[in-house]
FINULO-566264 format. One line per field, with one value per residue (C-alpha): residue number from 1; x, y, z. Coordinates in steps of 0.001 Angstrom, whole numbers, padded with zeros to 6 digits. Layout:
// residues N
seq c(NUM_...)
u c(X_...)
v c(Y_...)
w c(Z_...)
//
This chain:
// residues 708
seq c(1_2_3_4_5_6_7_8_9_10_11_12_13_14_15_16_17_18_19_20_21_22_23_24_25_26_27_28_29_30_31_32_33_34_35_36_37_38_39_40_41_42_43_44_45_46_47_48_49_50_51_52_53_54_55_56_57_58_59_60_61_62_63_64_65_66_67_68_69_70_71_72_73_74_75_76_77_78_79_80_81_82_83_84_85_86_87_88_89_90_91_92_93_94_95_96_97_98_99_100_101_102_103_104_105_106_107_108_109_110_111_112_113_114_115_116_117_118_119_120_121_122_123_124_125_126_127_128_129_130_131_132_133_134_135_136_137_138_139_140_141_142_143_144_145_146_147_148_149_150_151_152_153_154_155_156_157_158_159_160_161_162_163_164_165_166_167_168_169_170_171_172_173_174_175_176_177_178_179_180_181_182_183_184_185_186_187_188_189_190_191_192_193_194_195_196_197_198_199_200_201_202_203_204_205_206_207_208_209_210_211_212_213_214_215_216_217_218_219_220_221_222_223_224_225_226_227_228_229_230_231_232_233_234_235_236_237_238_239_240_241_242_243_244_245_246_247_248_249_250_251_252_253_254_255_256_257_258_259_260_261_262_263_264_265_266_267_268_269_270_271_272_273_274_275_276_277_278_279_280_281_282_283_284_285_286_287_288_289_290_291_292_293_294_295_296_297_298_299_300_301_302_303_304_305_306_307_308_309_310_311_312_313_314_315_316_317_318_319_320_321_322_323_324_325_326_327_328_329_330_331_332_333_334_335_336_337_338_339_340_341_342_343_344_345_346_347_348_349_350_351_352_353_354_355_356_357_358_359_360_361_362_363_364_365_366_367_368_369_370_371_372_373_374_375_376_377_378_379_380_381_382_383_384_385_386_387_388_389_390_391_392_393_394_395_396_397_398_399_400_401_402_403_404_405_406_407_408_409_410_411_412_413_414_415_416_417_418_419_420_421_422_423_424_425_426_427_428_429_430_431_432_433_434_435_436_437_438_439_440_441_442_443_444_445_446_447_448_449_450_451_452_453_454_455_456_457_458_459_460_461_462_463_464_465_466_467_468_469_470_471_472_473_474_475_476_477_478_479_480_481_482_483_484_485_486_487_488_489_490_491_492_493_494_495_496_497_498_499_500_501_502_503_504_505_506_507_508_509_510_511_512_513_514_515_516_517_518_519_520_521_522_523_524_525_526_527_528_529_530_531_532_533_534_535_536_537_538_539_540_541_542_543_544_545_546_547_548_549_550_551_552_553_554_555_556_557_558_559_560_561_562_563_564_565_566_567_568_569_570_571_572_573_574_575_576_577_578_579_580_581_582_583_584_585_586_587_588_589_590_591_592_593_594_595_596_597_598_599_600_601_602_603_604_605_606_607_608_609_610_611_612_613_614_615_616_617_618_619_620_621_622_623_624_625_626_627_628_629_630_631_632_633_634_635_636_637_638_639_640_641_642_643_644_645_646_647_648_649_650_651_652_653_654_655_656_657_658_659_660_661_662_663_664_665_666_667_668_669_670_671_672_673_674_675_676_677_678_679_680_681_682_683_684_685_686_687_688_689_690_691_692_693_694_695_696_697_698_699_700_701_702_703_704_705_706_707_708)
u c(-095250_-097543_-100716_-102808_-102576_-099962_-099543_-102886_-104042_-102988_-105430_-105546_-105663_-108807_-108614_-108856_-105543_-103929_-104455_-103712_-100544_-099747_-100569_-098151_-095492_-096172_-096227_-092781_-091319_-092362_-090368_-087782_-087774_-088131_-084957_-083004_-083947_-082579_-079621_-078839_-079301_-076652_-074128_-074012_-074286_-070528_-069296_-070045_-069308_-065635_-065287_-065933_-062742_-060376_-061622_-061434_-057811_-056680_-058107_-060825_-064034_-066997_-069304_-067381_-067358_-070572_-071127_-068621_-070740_-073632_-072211_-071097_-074275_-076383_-073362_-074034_-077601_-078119_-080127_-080713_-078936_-082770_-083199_-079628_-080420_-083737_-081173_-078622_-081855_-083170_-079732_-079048_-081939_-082445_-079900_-082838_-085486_-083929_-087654_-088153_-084575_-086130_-089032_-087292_-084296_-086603_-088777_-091926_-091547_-091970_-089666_-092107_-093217_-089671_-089633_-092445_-091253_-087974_-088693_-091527_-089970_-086026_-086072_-088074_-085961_-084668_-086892_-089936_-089132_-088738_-092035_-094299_-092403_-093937_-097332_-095521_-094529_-097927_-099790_-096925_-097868_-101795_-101263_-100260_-097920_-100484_-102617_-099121_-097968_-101244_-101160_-097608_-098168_-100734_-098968_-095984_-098432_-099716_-096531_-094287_-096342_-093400_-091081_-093579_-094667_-090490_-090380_-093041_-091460_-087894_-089870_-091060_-087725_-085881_-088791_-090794_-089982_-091701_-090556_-091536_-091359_-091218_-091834_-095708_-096549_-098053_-096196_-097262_-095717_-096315_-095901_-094384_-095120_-094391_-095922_-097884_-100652_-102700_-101209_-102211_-105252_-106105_-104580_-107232_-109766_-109100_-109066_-112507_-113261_-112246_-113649_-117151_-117001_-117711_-121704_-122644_-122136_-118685_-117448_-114180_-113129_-112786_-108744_-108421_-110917_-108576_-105301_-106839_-108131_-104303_-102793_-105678_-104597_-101495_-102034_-104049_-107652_-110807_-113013_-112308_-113797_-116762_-116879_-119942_-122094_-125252_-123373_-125323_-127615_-124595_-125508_-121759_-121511_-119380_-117942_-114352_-114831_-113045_-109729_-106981_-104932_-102385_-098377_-096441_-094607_-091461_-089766_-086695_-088262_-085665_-087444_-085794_-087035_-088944_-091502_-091902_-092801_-095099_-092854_-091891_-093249_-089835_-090851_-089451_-087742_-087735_-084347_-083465_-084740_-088728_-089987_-093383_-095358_-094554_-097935_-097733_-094400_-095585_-098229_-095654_-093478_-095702_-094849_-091387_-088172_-086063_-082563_-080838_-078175_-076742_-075741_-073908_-074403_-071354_-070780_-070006_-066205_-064923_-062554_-059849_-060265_-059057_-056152_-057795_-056200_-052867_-051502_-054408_-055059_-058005_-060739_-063412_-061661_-059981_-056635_-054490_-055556_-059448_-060429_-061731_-059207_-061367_-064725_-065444_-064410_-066846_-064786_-067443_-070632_-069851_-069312_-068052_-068410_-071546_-069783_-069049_-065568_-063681_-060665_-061446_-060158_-062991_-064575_-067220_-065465_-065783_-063031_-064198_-061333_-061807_-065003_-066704_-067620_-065586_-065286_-068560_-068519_-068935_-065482_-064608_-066860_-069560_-072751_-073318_-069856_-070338_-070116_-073082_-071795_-073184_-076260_-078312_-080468_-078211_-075149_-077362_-078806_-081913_-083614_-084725_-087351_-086602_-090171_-090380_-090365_-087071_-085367_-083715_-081890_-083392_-081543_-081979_-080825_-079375_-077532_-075245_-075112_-072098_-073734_-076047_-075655_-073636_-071030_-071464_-070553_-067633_-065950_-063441_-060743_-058808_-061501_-063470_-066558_-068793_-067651_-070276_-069738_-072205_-072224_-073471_-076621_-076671_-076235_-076887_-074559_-076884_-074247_-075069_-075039_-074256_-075503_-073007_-073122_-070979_-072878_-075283_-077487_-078274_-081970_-084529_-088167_-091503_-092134_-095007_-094770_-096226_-100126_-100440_-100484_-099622_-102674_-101296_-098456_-098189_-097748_-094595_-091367_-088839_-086270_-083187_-084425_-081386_-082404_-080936_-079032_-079540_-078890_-075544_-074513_-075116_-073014_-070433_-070143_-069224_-066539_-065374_-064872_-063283_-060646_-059904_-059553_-057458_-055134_-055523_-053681_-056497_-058707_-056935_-058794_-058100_-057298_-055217_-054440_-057322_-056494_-058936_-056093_-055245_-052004_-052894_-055594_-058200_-059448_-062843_-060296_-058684_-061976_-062853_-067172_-068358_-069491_-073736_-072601_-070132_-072889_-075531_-073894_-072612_-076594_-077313_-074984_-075505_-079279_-078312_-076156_-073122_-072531_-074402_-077807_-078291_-081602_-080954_-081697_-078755_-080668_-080433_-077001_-073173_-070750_-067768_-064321_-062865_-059774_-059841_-059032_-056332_-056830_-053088_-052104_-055110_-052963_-051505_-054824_-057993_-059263_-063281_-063999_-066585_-064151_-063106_-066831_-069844_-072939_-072718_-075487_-074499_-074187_-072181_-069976_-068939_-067992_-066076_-064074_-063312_-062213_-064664_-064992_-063130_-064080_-062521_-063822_-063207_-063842_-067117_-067679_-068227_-067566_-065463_-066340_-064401_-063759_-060473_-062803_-062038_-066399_-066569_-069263_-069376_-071763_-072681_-073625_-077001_-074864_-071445_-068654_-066214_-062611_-061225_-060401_-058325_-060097_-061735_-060962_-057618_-055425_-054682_-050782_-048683_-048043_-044788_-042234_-039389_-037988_-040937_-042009_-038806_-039167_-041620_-045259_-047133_-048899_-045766_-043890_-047196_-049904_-047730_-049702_-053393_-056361_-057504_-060613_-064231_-067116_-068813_-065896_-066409_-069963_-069795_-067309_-069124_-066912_-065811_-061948_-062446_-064244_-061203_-058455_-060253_-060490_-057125_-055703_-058205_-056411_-053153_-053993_-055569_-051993_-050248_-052089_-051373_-048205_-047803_-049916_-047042_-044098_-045562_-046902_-042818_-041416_-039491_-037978_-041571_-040879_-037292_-035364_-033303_-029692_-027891)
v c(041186_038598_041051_040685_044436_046321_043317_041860_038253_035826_034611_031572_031598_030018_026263_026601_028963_026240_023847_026356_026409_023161_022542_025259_023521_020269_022204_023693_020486_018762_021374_020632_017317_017369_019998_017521_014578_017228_017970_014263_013475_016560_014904_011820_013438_015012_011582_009880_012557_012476_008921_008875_011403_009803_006288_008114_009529_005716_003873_002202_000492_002945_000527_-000892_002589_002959_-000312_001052_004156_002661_-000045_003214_004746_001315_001297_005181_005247_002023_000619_-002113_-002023_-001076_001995_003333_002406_004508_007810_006796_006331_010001_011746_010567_011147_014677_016193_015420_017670_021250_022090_018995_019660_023025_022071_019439_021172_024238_021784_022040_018221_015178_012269_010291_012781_013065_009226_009322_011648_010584_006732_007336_010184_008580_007193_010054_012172_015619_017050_015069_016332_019981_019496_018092_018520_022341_020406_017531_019643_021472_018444_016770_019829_018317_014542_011752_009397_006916_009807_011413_008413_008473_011907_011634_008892_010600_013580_011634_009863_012849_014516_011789_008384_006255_007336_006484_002773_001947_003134_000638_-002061_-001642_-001412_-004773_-006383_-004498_-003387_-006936_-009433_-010556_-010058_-010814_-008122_-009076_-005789_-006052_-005899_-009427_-011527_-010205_-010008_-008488_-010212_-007347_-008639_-005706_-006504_-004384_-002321_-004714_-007738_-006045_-005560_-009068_-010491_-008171_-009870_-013307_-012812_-011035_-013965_-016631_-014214_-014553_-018519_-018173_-017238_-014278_-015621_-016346_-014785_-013465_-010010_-008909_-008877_-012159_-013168_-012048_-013464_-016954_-016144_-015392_-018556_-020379_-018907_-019833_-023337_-023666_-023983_-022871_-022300_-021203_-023262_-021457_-021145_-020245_-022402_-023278_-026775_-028753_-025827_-023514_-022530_-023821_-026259_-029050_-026904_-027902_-031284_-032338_-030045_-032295_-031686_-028938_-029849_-029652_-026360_-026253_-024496_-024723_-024132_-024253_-025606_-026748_-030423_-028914_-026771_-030022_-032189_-029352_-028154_-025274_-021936_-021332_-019829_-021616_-019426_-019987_-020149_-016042_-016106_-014908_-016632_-019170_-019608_-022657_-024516_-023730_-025686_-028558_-028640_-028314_-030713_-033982_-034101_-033436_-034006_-033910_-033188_-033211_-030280_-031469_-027628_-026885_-023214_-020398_-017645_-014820_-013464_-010517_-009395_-007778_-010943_-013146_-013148_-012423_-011076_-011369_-014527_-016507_-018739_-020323_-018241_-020436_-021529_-024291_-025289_-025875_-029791_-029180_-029250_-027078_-025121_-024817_-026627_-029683_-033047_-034577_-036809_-039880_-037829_-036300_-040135_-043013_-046266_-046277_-044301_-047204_-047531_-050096_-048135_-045461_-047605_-048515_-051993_-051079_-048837_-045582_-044227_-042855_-040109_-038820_-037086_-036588_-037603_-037482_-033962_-033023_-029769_-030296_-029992_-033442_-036122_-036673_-038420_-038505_-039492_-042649_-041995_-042164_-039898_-036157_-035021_-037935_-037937_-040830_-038544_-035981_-033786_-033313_-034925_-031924_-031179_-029887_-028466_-029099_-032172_-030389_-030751_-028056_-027911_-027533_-027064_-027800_-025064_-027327_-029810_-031964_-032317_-029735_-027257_-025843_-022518_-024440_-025084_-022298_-020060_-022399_-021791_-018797_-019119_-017509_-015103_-016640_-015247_-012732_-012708_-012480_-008144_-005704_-004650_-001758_-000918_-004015_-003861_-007900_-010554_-012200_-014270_-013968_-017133_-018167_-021889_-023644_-026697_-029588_-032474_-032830_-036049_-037601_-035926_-038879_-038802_-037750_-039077_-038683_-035909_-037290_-036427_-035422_-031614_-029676_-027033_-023386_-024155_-021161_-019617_-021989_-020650_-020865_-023599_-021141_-017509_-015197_-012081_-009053_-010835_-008152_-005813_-007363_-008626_-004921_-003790_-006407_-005372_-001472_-003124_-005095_-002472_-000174_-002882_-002947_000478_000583_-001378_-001741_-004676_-006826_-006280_-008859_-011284_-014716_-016427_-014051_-017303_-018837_-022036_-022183_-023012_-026486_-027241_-030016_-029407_-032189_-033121_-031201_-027984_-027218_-028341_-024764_-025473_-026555_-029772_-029756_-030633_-027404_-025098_-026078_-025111_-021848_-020905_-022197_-019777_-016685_-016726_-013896_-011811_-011200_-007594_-005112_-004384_-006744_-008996_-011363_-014418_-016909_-019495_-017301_-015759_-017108_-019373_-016567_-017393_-014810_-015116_-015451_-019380_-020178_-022064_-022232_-023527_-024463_-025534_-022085_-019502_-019632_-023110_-024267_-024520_-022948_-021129_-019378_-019198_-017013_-016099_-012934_-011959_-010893_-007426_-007237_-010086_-008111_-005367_-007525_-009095_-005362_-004126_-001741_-003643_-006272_-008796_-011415_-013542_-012955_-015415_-017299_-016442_-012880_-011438_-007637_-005563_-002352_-000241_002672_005001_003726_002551_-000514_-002670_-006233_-009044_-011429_-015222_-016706_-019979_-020041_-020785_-022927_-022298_-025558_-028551_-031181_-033982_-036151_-039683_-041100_-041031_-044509_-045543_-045074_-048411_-047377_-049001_-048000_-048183_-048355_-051691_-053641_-051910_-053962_-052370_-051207_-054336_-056742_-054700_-054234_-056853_-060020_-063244_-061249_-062035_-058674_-056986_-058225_-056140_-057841_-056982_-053664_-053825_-054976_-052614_-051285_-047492_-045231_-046479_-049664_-048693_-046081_-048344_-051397_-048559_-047903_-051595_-052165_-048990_-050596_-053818_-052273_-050500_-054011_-055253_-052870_-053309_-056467_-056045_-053648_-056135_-058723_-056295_-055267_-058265_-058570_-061929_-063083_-061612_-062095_-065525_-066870_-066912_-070143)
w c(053483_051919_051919_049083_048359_046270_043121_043756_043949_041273_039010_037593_033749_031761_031168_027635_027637_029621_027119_024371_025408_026157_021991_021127_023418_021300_018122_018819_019978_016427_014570_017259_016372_012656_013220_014947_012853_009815_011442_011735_008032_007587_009614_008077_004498_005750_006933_003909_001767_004029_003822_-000237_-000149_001797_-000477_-003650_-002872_-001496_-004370_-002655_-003169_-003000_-002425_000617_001846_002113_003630_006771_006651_006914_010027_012075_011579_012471_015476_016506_016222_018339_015327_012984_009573_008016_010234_009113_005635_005669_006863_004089_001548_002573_002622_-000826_-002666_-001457_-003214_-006391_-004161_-003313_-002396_-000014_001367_002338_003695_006442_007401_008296_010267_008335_007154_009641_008761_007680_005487_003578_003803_001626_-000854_-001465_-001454_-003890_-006175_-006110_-009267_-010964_-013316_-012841_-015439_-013488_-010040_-011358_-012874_-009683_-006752_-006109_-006002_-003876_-001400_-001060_-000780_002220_004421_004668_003741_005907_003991_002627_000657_000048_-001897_-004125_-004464_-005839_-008136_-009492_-010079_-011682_-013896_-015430_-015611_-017115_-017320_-019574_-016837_-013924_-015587_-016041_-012421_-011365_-013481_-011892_-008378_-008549_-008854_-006439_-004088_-003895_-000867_002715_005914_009858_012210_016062_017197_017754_021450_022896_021034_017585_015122_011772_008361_006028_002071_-000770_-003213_-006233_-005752_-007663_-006364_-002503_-004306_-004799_-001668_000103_-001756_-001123_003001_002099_000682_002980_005829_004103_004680_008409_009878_011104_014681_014864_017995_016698_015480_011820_012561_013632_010781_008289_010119_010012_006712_005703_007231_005688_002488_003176_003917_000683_002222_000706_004144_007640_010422_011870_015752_016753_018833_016730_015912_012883_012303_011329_007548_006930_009166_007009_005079_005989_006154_003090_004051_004897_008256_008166_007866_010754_012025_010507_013010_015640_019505_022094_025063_028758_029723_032908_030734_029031_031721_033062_036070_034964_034084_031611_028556_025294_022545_018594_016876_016923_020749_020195_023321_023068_025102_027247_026705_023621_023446_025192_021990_018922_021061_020679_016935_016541_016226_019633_020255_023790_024217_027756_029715_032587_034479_034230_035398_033568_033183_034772_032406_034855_036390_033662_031052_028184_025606_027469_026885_025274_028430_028894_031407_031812_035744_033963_033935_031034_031463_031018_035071_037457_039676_042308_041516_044049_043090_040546_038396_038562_037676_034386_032433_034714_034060_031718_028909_026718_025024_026085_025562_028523_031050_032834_033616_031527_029165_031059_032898_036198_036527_033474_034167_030771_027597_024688_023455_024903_022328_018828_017421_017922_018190_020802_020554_016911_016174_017321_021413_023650_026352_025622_026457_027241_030003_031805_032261_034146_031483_030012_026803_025044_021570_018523_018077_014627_011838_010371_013689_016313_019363_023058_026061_030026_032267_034779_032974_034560_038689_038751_037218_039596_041129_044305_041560_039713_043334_044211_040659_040071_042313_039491_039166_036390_037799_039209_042966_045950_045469_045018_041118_039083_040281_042921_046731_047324_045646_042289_040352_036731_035151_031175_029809_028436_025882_027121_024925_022044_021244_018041_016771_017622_016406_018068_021520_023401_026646_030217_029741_033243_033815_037060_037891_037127_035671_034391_037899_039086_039094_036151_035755_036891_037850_037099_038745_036603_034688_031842_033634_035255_031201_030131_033433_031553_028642_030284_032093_028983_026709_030209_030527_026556_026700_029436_027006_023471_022949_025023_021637_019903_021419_023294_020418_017713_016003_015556_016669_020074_022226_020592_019176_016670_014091_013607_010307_010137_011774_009039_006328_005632_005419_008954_009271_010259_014030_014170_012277_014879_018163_016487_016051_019150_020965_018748_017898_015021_013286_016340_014922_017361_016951_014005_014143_011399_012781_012930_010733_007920_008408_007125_009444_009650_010859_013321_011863_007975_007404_005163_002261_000912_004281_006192_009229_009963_009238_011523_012034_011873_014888_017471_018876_015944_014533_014116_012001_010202_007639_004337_005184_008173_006343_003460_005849_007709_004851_003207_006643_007580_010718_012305_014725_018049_020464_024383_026766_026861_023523_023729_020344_020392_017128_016201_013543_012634_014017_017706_017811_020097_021210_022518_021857_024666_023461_024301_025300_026472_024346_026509_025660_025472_027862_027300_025941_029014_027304_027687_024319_023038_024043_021255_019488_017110_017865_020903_023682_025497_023564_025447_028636_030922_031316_034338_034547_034170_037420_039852_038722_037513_037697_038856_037079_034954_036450_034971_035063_037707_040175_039387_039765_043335_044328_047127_047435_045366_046375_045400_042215_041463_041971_039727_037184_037725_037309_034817_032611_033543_031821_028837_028680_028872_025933_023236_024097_023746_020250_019042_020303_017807_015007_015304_015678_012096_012753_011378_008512_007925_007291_009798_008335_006817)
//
């Protein structure tokens, strides 16, 4: 049956046929492409042109419009705001270039190729385009987009050079600006300045220049000749330091001598306190998340500023697990008074007796049952405010750098003793976390874990790190390995936006009012700017723009409320605080504000943004955002006058005629019984005296005259 007789043997082709064809494959996949990039553009030319309908006929604001237009596209495309602006960009402008329409939606033209044309020829006039854009076309079937460009400046200049000189002149003041793009591989990134031809011009001459000031045997490459020649540039220096090894007989050797030493960084660097101290391989991030290197760090660290954020570790929330969205109630495993429902008993280790206010109830001024420092997050309080109970290294968290003179926050994975992964596995009998399950694409139980902020210290100067330095450092283990935990937050966000749909109502988020749970405003609540404290540990959760896909780092975007805050009546509209907070750039503000999109917070801070269209996606936090607890220091006893003030106090009906408790007797307590009920009597007592302050603040017969 298989005989090599009747059809013959196959042959196998030539090599060079092979390989023919393989180039004809690729050939007809670029048209492919350049079809289905064309086909794209098409689309959204009908949804805008739709949407500018349906806005004309309702009255509304073009330019808003567009802005939602160009969010669902960003949305859709899985894109930055700058790659759906280049789409918008082309599908407007080609309407001016029948012939360059032609040419793409045939597949003749690669994208870059129209992205040329039309960002180059858009502000050209009708009668200009009509003129050149035969010989435009021509020359973008041979050119690659930097001769292009020339070649179409040329042309313009010929053809209409007042037209092409205004174009230039309106170029520079819309066109001109610098940018960083992170998108380098290695940890490069690229510095993006657009600037004029003959400004480019003369920047490349001055890195020529400084380039020149270094010998002939200086070991590094032209490239990273010019990048130090830029920074030195930059940092206004006439010379680059040569660094080869002919010492004294370098023929420059001096010649940066008289060049003072550089500024310091001014940057944020996020840092945990074990890649500090060297015992940790933990990389440390910049302010929008760009991870350092850890050395690095430990470099930029010796002359900064330093700020302790004192952590805990979370787990992340299930949502069909929790009542978010239902009924507003908090899903962090707390109860509706701030503790644990089934976390172990920890009351002395999160403050005790060393927090310091007299008025806690404690010997010493802490109160050991009240577990914490005062309003540990930023909305009320805390270290800065005057307490000395969040995040110094005393209460079991980490001091941490701000790696720069300007100041910035660092964080230590750990943070206080019950927030280890022990903890973090005993929390959620109401199901506030990931249970011990298999998950998505996991057979073995790896609980995904959140940071969250429980304290902030005051920002302290430079201090000097431990000099010692453990040998491969860079090969030791990081602080708190998460294993998948992107993979087990993007499995999250699936079943987030699942259980939404399941029921739409959920979307409304687990505050609707704005309020974060809390029933009575504070002062800086219902201030409509956040205060520097507030601002901080928004940017420090959200290291950009919240809206999806958005890169904007957080330092340069706008404090947002969730819900709009009030200003007629600040006490009933969204309140500032963190819980009702997040940084928005410009851009994905306005389209918040006109409606295009609309955004809530679910539980831990996740941040739900939708449009009309039914588009949903769901932003996870870089630090947890705690819904709240009731505050962990005791409330001063009201002292207005009552009933209360002629009834006989605690310490009158169980401690009559013993002697209060001094610190020393609570110092040589030698259990935690002992030290519990001298905390308690001690809290008693305190009770008993304002008491008796309010009997004689209210006493009026020292005020009024006896009768005659």
């Amino acid at each position: 049956m298989f005989d090599t007789g009747g059809w013959g043997a196959a042959e196998t082709p030539p090599v060079d046929d092979c390989i023919a064809g393989f180039l004809d494959v690729i050939a007809l996949n670029r048209v492919n492409e350049n079809l289905a990039r064309a086909a794209t553009v098409l689309a959204y030319c009908d949804v805008l042109e739709m949407r500018l309908e349906a806005a004309e006929a309702a009255g509304g604001d073009p330019g808003e419009t567009v802005r939602g237009a160009l969010c669902d596209l960003a949305v859709t495309m899985t894109g930055t705001r700058r790659d759906a602006s280049v789409v918008h960009d082309v599908a407007e402008r080609l309407h001016q270039m029948p012939l360059t329409a032609l040419r793409f939606v045939t597949g003749s033209f690669d994208w870059s190729t129209v992205v040329t044309i039309t960002s180059v020829l858009h502000r050209a006039s009708d009668e200009t385009i009509a003129k050149i854009e035969y010989e435009v076309c021509a020359s973008g079937g041979r050119m690659r987009p930097q001769a292009l460009r020339n070649r179409i400046w040329r042309l313009w200049m010929k053809a209409d050079p007042v037209g092409a000189e205004a174009a230039r002149e309106t170029a520079k003041s819309e066109e001109v600006g610098v940018r960083i793009d992170r998108t380098g591989p290695g940890g490069i990134a690229s510095l993006i300045a657009k600037i004029t031809d003959l400004e480019a011009a003369e920047a490349d001459a001055l890195i020529v220049e400084m380039v020149g000031t270094v010998c002939k045997g200086d070991p590094r490459s032209t490239g990273t000749l010019r990048a130090a020649g830029l920074m030195a540039l930059l940092h206004g220096e006439h010379s680059l330091a040569c660094q080869c090894d002919r010492g004294d007989d370098c023929p420059v050797a001096g010649a940066v001598d008289d060049i003072p030493p550089r500024r310091g960084h001014l940057l944020q660097i996020v840092v945990a306190v074990e890649t500090l101290l060297g015992l940790s391989s933990e990389p440390a991030t910049l302010a929008d998340g760009t991870p350092i290197d850890p050395e690095v760090a430990r470099i930029v660290a010796t002359d900064a500023k330093w700020q302790a954020l004192l952590t805990e570790l979370v787990q992340m929330l299930k949502p069909e697990r929790t009542n978010t969205g239902d009924d507003g109630s908090n899903d962090d495993g707390s109860n509706d008074d701030g503790r644990e429902d089934d976390g172990p008993d920890l009351d002395g280790l999160d403050g005790g007796p060393d927090d310091g206010d007299p008025d806690d109830g404690g010997p010493d001024g802490g109160d050991p049952d009240d577990g914490g420092p005062d309003s540990g997050g930023p909305d009320g309080g805390g270290p800065d405010d005057g307490g000395s109970g969040g995040g110094g290294p005393r209460n079991g968290g980490s001091g941490a750098t701000r790696g720069s003179p300007d100041g910035s926050a660092s964080e230590h994975p750990d943070g206080p003793s019950r927030s280890g992964p022990d903890h973090a596995d005993s929390v959620g009998g109401d199901g506030s976390g990931l249970q011990s399950r298999s998950f998505g694409p996991f057979s073995t139980a790896v609980p995904s874990l959140l940071r969250r902020v429980v304290g902030m210290g005051r920002v302290r100067g430079a201090a000097q790190l431990p000099s010692a330095r453990l040998v491969g450092a860079h090969c030791l283990p990081s602080a708190v390995p998460l294993l998948g935990e992107e993979s087990v937050r993007d499995g999250l966000v699936a079943r987030w936006l699942a259980w939404i749909a399941e029921r739409p109502e959920r979307a409304r988020g687990i505050f609707p009012d704005g309020h974060g749970g809390e029933s009575v405003p504070s002062q800086s609540a219902v201030t409509y700017r956040p205060g520097a404290r507030v601002a901080a540990f928004v940017r420090a959760a959200y290291r950009t723009c919240t809206f999806p896909n958005c890169d904007v780092p957080a330092s340069r975007c706008q404090i947002d409320h969730l819900v709009p805050f009030d200003h007629d009546d600040p006490e009933r509209g969204g309140w500032t605080i963190v819980t009702n907070l997040q940084p928005v750039c410009v851009f994905h503000h306005q389209a918040k504000t006109s409606g295009a999109w609309s955004a809530v917070m679910l539980a831990g801070g996740a941040i739900l943004w939708s449009n009309s269209l039914g588009l949903c996606r769901v932003t996870v936090p870089e630090l947890s955002i705690a819904t709240p607890r009731a505050s962990r220091r005791r409330r001063r006893g009201s002292s207005r006058p009552g009933a209360s003030l002629l009834e006989p106090t605690r310490w009158e009906l169980e401690y009559s005629g013993c002697t209060p408790p001094t610190l020393d007797d609570y110092r040589s307590a030698t259990t935690d019984i002992d030290r519990r009920r001298l905390a308690e009597k001690r809290r008693a007592y305190l009770e008993h005296c304002r008491v008796v302050h309010a009997r004689v603040r209210y006493d009026r017969t020292r005020y009024d005259p006896p009768p005659f």
